[in-house]
C-alpha positions in Angstrom: -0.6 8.3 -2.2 -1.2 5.2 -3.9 0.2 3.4 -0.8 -2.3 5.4 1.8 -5.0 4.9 0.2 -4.8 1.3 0.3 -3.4 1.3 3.5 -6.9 3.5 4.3 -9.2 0.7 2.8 -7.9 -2.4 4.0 -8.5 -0.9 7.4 -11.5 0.3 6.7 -12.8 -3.4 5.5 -10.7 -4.5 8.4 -13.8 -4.2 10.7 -16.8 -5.0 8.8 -14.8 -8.4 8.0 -14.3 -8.8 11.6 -18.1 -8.9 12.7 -18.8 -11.0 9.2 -16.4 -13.5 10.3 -18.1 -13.7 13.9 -21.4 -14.1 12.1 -20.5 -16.9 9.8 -18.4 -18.8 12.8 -21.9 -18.4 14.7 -24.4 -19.7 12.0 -21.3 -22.3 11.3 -22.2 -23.6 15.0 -25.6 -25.1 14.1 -24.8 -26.1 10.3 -25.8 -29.4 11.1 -29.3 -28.4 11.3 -29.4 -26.7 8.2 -30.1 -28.4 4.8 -27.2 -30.1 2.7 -27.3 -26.8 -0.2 -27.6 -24.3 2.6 -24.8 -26.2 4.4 -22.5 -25.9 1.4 -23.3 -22.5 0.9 -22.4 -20.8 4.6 -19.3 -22.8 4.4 -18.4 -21.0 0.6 -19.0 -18.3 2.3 -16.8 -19.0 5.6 -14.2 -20.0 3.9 -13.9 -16.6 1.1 -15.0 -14.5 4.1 -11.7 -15.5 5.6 -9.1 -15.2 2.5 -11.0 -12.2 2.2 -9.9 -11.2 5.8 -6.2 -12.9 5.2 -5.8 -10.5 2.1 -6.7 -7.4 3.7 -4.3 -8.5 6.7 -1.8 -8.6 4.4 -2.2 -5.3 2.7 -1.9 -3.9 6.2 1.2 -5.6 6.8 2.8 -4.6 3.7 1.7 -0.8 3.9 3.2 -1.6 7.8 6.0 -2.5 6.6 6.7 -0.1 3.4 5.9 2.7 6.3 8.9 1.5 8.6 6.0 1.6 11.5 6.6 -2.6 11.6 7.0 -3.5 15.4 9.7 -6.4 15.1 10.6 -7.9 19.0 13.5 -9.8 18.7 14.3 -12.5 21.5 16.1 -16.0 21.7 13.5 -18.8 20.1 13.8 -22.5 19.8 13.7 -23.4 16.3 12.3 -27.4 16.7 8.6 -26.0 18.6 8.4 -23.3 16.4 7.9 -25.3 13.4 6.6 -28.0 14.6 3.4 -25.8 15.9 3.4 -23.7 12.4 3.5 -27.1 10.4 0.4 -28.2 12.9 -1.6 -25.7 12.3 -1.3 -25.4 8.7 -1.6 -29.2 7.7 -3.7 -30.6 10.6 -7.2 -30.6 8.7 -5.8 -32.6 5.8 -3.4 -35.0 7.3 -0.5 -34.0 4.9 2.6 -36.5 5.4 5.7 -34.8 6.2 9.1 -35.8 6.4 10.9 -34.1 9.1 14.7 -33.5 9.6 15.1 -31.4 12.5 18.4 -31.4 13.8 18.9 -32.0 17.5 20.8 -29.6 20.1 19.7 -26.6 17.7 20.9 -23.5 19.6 18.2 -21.0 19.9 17.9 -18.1 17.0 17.4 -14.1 17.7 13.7 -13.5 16.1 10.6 -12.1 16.7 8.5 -15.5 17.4 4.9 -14.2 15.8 6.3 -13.1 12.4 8.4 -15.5 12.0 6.3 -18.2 12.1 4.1 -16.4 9.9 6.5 -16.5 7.6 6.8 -20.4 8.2 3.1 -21.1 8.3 3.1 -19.5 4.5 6.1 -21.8 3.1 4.1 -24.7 4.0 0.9 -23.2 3.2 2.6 -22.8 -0.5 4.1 -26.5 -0.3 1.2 -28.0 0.6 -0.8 -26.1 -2.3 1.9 -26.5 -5.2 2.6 -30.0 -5.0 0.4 -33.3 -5.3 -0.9 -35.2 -2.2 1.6 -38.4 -3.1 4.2 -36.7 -1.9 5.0 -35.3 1.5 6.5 -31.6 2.2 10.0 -32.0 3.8 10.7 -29.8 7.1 14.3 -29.2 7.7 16.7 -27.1 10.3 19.9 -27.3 10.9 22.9 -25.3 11.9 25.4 -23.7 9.3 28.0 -21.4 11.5 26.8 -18.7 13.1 22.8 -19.4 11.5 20.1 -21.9 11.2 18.8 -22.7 8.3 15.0 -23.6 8.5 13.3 -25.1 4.8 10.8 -26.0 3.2 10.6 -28.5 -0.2 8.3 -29.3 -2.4 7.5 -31.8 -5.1 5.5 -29.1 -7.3 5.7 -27.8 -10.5 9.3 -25.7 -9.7 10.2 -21.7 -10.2 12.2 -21.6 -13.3 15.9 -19.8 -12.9 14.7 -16.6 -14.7 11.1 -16.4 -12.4 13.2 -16.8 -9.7 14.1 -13.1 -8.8 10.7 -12.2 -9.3 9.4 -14.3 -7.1 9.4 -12.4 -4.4 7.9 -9.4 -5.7 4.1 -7.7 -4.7 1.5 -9.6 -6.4 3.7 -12.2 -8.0 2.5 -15.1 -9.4 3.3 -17.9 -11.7 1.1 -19.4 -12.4 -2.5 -17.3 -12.9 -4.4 -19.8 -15.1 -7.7 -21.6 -14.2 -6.0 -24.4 -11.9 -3.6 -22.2 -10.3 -4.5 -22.5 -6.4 -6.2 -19.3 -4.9 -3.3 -16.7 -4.0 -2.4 -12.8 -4.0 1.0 -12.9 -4.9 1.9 -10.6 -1.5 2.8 -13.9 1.0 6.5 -14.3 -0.4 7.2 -10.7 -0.5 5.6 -9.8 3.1 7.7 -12.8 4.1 11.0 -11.3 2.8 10.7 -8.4 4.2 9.6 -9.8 7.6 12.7 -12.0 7.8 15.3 -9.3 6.4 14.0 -7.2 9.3 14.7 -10.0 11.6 18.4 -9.5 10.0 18.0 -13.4 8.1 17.0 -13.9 5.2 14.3 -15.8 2.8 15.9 -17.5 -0.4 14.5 -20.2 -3.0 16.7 -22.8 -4.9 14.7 -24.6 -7.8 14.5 -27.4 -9.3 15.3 -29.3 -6.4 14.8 -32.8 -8.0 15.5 -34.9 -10.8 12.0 -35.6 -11.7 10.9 -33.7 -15.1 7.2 -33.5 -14.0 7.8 -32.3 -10.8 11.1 -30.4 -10.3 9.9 -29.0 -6.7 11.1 -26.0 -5.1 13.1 -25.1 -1.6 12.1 -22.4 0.3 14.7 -21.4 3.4 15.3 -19.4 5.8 18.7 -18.1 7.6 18.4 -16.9 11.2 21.5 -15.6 13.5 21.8 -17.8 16.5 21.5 -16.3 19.8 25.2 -14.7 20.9 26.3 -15.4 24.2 28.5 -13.0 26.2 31.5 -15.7 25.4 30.3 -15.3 21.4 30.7 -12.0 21.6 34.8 -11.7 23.0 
């Protein structure tokens, strides 16, 4: 019940949110005109209008997905233009530096090409927002047997051994204090459960360097290649 009635809500909100966000992206067109406060203000108001909109997004997703009623389209993707456009999007505003290690001749992976590079666009989304601008986020794929492995790592403050199968849990977080970067704790979890129904799988191995300050974290991701009919004899 719990689960419905959430489920209920979010889309409920779903479409007030819709025409709030087409409001604010309208008066956001002649911000230039407006006074510096005023300026600030619509974009505050922009910017939580559209967490806001992420969150309930999410909530849908996850009551999707809990329902079995998650429609997961499988087909052969390229692994090197699927992160590269999920690593654009999320870091093109703020010029992040990344350091890339894409391996070459990757064979293409069986996955549904939208969720999974949801799932992507969150790891970096997290790596970016857990770890200082001094250093950059690594991007890595390569093949191991019959998978890829895509990952993400971090220079941030690192998931300690017993946080770390909690991690992916609903509205998990670590760190909830004042500085803790805005977050519902539902990203890692919807992304488990996205990849697992793409049969791979999401996994974290932490600390990832020797650096007491800043231990980092490795987010990856295991994907079946695509079989051939010679695979397959």
């Amino acid at each position: 019940m719990k689960s419905d009635f959430i489920s209920l809500v979010s889309h409920e909100l779903r479409a007030p949110l819709t025409a709030l966000n087409g409001g604010l992206e309208l008066a956001m067109q002649s911000a230039e005109t407006l006074p510096p406060k005023a300026r600030d203000i619509l974009e505050i108001m922009t910017a939580e209008s559209r967490r806001l909109t992420d969150f309930v997004q999410s909530i849908l997703d996850v009551s999707r997905l809990e329902a079995g009623k998650m429609d997961v389209a499988p087909g052969p993707v390229a692994v090197r233009p699927l992160v590269e456009q999920a690593a654009t999007v999320v870091l093109a505003s703020n010029q992040r530096d990344v350091d890339w290690h894409i391996a070459k001749n990757l064979p293409p992976i069986w996955a549904d090409e939208t969720y999974l590079e949801q799932v992507i666009r969150n790891l970096i989304r997290n790596a970016d927002k857990y770890s200082t601008e001094e250093y950059p986020i690594h991007i890595c794929a390569s093949q191991q047997g019959e998978q890829v492995r895509i990952s993400i790592k971090d220079h941030g403050p690192g998931i300690a051994p017993e946080d770390q199968s909690h991690i992916f849990d609903r509205f998990t977080r670590l760190q909830n204090d004042e500085r803790a970067p805005s977050g519902w704790g539902l990203g890692l979890y919807l992304g488990q459960k996205l990849v697992a129904a793409q049969q791979g799988s999401l996994n974290v191995d932490s600390p990832l360097w020797d650096d007491p300050r800043d231990p980092g974290s490795e987010f990856y991701i295991l994907m079946p290649i695509v079989q051939t009919p010679e695979d397959e004899l």
